[in-house]
C-alpha positions as CSV (number, residue, x, y, z in Angstrom):
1,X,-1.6,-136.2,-2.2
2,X,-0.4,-132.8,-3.4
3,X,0.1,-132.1,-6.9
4,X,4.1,-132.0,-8.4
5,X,5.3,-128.9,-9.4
6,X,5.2,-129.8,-13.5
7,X,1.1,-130.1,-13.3
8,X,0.8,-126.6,-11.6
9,X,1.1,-123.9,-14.4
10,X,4.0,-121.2,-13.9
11,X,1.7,-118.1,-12.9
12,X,0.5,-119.8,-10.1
13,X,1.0,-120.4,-6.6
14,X,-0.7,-122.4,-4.2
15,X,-3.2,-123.1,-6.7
16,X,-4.3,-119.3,-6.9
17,X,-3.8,-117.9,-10.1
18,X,-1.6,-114.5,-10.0
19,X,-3.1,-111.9,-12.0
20,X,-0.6,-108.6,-13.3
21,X,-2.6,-106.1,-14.8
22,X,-1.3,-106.3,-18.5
23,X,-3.4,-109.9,-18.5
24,X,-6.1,-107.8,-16.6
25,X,-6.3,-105.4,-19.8
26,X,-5.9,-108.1,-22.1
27,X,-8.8,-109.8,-20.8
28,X,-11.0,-106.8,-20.7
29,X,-9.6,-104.0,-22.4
30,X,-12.2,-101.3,-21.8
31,X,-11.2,-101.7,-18.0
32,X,-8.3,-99.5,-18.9
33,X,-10.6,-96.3,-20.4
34,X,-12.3,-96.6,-17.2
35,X,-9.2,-96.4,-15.4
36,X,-8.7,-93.2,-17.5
37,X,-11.8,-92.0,-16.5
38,X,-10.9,-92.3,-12.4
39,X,-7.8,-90.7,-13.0
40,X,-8.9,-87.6,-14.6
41,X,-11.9,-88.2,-11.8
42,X,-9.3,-87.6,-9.1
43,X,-7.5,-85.3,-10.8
44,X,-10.7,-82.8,-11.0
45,X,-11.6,-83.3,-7.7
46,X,-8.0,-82.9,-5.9
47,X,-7.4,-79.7,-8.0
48,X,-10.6,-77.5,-7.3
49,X,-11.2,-79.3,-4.0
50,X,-7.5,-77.3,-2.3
51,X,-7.6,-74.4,-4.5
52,X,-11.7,-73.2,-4.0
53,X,-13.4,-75.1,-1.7
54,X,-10.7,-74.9,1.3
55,X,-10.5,-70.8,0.7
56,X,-13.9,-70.7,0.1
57,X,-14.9,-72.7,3.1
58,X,-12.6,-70.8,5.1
59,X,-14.1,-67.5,4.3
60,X,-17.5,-68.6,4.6
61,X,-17.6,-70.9,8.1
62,X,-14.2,-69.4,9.2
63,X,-12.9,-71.6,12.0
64,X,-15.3,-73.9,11.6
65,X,-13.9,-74.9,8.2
66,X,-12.5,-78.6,9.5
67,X,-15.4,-78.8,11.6
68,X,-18.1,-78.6,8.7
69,X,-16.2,-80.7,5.9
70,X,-15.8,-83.7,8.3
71,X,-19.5,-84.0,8.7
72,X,-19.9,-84.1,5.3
73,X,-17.6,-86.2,4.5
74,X,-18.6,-88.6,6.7
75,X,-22.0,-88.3,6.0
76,X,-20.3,-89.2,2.3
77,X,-18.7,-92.2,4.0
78,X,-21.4,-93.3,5.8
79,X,-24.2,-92.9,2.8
80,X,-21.2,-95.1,0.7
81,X,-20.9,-98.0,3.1
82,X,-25.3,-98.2,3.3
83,X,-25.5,-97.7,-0.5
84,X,-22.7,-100.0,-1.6
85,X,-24.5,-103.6,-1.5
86,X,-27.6,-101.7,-3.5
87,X,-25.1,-100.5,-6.1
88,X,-23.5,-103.7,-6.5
89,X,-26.6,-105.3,-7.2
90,X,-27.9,-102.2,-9.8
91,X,-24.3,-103.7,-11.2
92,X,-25.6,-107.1,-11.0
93,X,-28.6,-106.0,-13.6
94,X,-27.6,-103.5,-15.2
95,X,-24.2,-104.4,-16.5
96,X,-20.7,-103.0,-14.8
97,X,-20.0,-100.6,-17.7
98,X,-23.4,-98.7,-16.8
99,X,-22.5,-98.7,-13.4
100,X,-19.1,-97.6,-13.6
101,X,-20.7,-94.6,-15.7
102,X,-23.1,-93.8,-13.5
103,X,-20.8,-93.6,-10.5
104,X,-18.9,-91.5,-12.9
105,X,-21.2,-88.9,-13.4
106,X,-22.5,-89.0,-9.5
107,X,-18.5,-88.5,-9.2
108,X,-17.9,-85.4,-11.5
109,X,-21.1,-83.5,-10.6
110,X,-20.1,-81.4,-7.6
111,X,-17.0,-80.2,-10.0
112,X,-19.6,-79.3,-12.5
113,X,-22.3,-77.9,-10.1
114,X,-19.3,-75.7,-8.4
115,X,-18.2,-74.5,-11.9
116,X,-21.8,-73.6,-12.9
117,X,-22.6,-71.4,-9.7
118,X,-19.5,-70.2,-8.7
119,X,-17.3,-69.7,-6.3
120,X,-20.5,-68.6,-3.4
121,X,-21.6,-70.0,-0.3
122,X,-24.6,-71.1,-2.5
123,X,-21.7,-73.2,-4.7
124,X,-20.1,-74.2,-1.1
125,X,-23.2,-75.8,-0.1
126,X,-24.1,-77.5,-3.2
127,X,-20.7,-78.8,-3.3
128,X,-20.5,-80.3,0.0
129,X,-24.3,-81.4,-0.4
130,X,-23.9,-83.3,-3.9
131,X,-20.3,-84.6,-3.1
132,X,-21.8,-86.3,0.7
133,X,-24.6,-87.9,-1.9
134,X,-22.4,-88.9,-4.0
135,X,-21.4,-91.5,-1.6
């Protein structure tokens, strides 16, 4: 027999509870610095990623350019999708805050490793070889 609408609570429907994200935060409040942290994450990477590593990819492999950034790119995609269920279970031990970090820093080191060597096809290849390992 299904239940009457007064024994099912407001925020849900069909017996799934809706979650918004101000009850999200509420419940776990340091979710929202992480969130911080993957903004300013894409933010770094969008910004030097179309200002130096397109015109520098385009002097160093030319036409090629495309070509070279879509392998490794999908060697990123493809090292992501085999390393994902490992990473959930490091998660699984380790905590999700010090996994969260950890991707973090896996995330911001080919900005840091570009700024660092500069703006050389050494720095190109270090860029595109950290970033397809970062998964």
């Amino acid at each position: 027999m299904a239940a009457d609408s007064a024994s099912v609570p407001a925020a849900t429907k069909g017996g799934v509870e809706k979650s918004t994200m101000v009850a999200v935060l509420k419940r776990n409040p340091a979710s929202l610095l992480y969130m911080l942290y993957f903004g300013i994450h894409s933010a770094m990477m969008a910004v030097p990623y179309y200002l130096v590593i397109y015109d520098l990819g385009a002097q160093v492999w030319g036409k090629s350019m495309t070509h070279r950034l879509v392998l490794f790119d999908g060697a990123r995609l493809i090292l992501g999708v085999v390393c994902s269920g490992l990473f959930g279970t490091l998660g699984d031990r380790l905590g999700n805050h010090v996994t969260v970090t950890i991707e973090l820093l896996f995330g911001f080191a080919p900005i840091l490793l570009i700024m660092l060597i500069g703006r050389t096809p050494t720095g190109l290849y270090v860029f595109c070889a950290v970033r397809a390992l970062s998964g």
